[in-house]
C-alpha positions as CSV (number, residue, x, y, z in Angstrom):
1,X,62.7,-24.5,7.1
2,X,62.3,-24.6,11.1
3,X,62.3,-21.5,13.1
4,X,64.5,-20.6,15.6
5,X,62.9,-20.1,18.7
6,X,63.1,-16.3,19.8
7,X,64.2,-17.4,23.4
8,X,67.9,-18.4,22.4
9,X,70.4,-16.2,23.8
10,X,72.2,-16.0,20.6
11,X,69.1,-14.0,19.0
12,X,70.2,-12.1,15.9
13,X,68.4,-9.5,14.3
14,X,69.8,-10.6,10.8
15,X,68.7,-14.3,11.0
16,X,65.1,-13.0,10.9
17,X,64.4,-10.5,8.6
18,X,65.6,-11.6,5.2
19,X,67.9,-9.3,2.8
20,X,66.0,-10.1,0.0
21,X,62.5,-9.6,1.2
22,X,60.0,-6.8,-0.1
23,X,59.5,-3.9,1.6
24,X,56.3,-4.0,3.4
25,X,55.2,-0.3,3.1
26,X,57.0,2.5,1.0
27,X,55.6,5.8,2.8
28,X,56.1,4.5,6.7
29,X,59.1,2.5,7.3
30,X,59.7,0.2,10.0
31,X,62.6,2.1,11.3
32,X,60.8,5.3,12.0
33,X,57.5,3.1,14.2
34,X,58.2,3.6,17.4
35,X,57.0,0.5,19.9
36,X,54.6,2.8,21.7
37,X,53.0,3.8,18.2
38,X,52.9,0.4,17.3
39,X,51.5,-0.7,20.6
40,X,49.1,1.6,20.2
41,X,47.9,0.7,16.2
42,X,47.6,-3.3,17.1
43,X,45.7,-2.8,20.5
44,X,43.4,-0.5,18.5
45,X,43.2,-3.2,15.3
46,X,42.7,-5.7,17.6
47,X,40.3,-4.4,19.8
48,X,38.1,-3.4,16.4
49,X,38.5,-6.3,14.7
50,X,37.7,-10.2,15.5
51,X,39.9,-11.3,18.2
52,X,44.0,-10.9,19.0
53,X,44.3,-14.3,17.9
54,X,43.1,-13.2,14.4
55,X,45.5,-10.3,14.5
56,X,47.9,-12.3,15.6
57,X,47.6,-15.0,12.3
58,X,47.5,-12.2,10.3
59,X,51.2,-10.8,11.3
60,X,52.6,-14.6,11.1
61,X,51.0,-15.3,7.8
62,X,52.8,-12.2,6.8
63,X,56.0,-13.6,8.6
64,X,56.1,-16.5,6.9
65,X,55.0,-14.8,3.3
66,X,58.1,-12.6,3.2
67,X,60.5,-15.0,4.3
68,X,60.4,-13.8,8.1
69,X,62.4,-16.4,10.4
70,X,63.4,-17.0,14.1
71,X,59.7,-16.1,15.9
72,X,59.4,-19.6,16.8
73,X,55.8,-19.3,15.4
74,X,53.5,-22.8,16.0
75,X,50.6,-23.9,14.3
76,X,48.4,-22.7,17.4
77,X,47.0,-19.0,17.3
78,X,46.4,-18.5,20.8
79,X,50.4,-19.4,21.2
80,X,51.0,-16.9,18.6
81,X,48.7,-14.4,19.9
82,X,49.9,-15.1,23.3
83,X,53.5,-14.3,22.6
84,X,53.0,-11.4,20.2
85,X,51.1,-9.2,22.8
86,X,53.8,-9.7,25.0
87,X,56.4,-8.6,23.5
88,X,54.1,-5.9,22.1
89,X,52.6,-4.9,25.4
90,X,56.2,-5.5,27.3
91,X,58.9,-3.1,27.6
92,X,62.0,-4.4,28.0
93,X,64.6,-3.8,25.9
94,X,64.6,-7.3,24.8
95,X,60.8,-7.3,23.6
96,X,61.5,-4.3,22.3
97,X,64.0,-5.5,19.7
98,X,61.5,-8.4,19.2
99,X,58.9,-5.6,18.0
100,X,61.6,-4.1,15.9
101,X,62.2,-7.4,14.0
102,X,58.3,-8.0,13.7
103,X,57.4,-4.5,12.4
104,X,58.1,-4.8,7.9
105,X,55.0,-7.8,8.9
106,X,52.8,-6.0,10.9
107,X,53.2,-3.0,8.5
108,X,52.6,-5.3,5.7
109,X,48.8,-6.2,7.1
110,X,47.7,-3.2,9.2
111,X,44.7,-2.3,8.3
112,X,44.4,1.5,6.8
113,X,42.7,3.1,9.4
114,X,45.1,2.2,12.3
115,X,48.4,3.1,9.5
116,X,47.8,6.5,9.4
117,X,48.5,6.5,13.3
118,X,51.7,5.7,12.6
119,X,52.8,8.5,10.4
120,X,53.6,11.8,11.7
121,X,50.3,14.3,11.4
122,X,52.2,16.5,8.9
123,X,53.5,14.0,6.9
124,X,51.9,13.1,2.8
125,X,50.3,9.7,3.9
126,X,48.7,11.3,6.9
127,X,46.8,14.0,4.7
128,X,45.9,11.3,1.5
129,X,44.6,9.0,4.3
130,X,42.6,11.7,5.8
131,X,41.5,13.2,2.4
132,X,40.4,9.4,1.3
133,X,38.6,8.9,4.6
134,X,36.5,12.1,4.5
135,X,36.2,12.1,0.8
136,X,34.5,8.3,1.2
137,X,32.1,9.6,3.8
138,X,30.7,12.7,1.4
139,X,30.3,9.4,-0.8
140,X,28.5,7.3,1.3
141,X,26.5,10.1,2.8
142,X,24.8,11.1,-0.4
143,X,24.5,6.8,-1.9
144,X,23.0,6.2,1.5
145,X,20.5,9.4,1.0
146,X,21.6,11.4,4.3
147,X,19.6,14.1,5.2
148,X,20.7,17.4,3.8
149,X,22.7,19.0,6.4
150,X,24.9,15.7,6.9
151,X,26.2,15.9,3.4
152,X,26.8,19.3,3.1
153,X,28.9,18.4,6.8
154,X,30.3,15.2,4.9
155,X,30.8,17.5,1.5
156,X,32.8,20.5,3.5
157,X,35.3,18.0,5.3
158,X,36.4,16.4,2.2
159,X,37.0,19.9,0.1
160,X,39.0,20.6,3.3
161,X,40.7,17.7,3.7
162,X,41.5,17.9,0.1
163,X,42.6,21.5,0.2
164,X,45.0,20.2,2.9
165,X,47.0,17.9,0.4
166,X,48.6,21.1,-1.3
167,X,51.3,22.9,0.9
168,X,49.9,25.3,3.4
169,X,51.3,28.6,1.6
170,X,48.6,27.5,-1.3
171,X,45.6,26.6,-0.2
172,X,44.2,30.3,-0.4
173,X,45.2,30.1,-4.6
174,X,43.6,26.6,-4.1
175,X,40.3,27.8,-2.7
176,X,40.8,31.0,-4.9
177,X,40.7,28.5,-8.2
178,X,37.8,26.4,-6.5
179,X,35.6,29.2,-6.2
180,X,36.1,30.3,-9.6
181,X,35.2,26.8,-11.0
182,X,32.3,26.9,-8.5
183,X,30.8,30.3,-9.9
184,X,31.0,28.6,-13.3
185,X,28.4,25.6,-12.3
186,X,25.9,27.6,-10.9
């Protein structure tokens, strides 16, 4: 099927995201990114990983695995890159409903580390994210043999980054319970 290119002035949200597509991500959804948040996670993703023009492949590939339709996508990745940033970096209201349409498919292949930006800092995905980050670090700081202050350092962040995951008005029974088990291995 041919894509529409975006630059028609009959442009119609509902001719490019399809109704029977899968939803790219359960726990953020496209309707509560806004563009600055967005801006802000594919700069950072691009600007840490290859090159835009790989970001930029990634989103299409994305578009074009979940049915998207009516970017006007070509074969060539600078184009894509090219255009993408634009309407990422632009502001006008007619960019901005470009981003909108574009968001399930960059959702769908932002990396993990630039996701969590998107979510509110009290919300569930923002603590697991957190807890999984810090909790990976006490890992790698004891494989990698770190000295001994960096993994007790590594080792405190992820019991409280973990403590964190319970509502606040238990994390003194959590600690309170933690202790106890504590006393019982040494």
């Amino acid at each position: 099927m041919r894509a529409r290119s975006l630059n028609n002035s009959n442009f119609n949200l509902g001719n490019v995201i399809c109704c029977n597509q899968k939803p790219a991500v359960k726990s953020i959804s496209s309707d509560d990114v806004t563009h600055e948040k967005l801006r802000r996670a594919v700069r950072a993703w691009a600007a840490g990983w290859r090159s835009k023009e790989a970001v930029a492949a990634e989103i299409v590939a994305a578009c074009h695995d979940l049915g998207g339709e009516g970017f006007g996508f070509h074969e060539n990745h600078s184009r894509n890159a090219q255009k993408i940033f634009r309407w990422i970096d632009g502001d006008s209201p007619r960019y901005r409903r470009y981003v909108t349409a574009l968001a399930p498919y960059i959702l769908d292949v932002l990396p993990l580390d630039f996701r969590a930006g998107l979510a509110e800092p009290d919300e569930r995905l923002a603590r697991v994210a957190v807890a999984t980050k810090e909790c990976a670090e006490a890992h790698r700081a004891v494989l990698l043999d770190a000295p001994g202050k960096e993994i007790e350092k590594e080792i405190m962040e992820g019991i409280e980054s973990l403590v964190r995951l319970a509502p606040p008005d238990r994390w003194g029974a959590v600690m309170a319970s933690a202790a106890v088990k504590f006393r019982k291995c040494f």
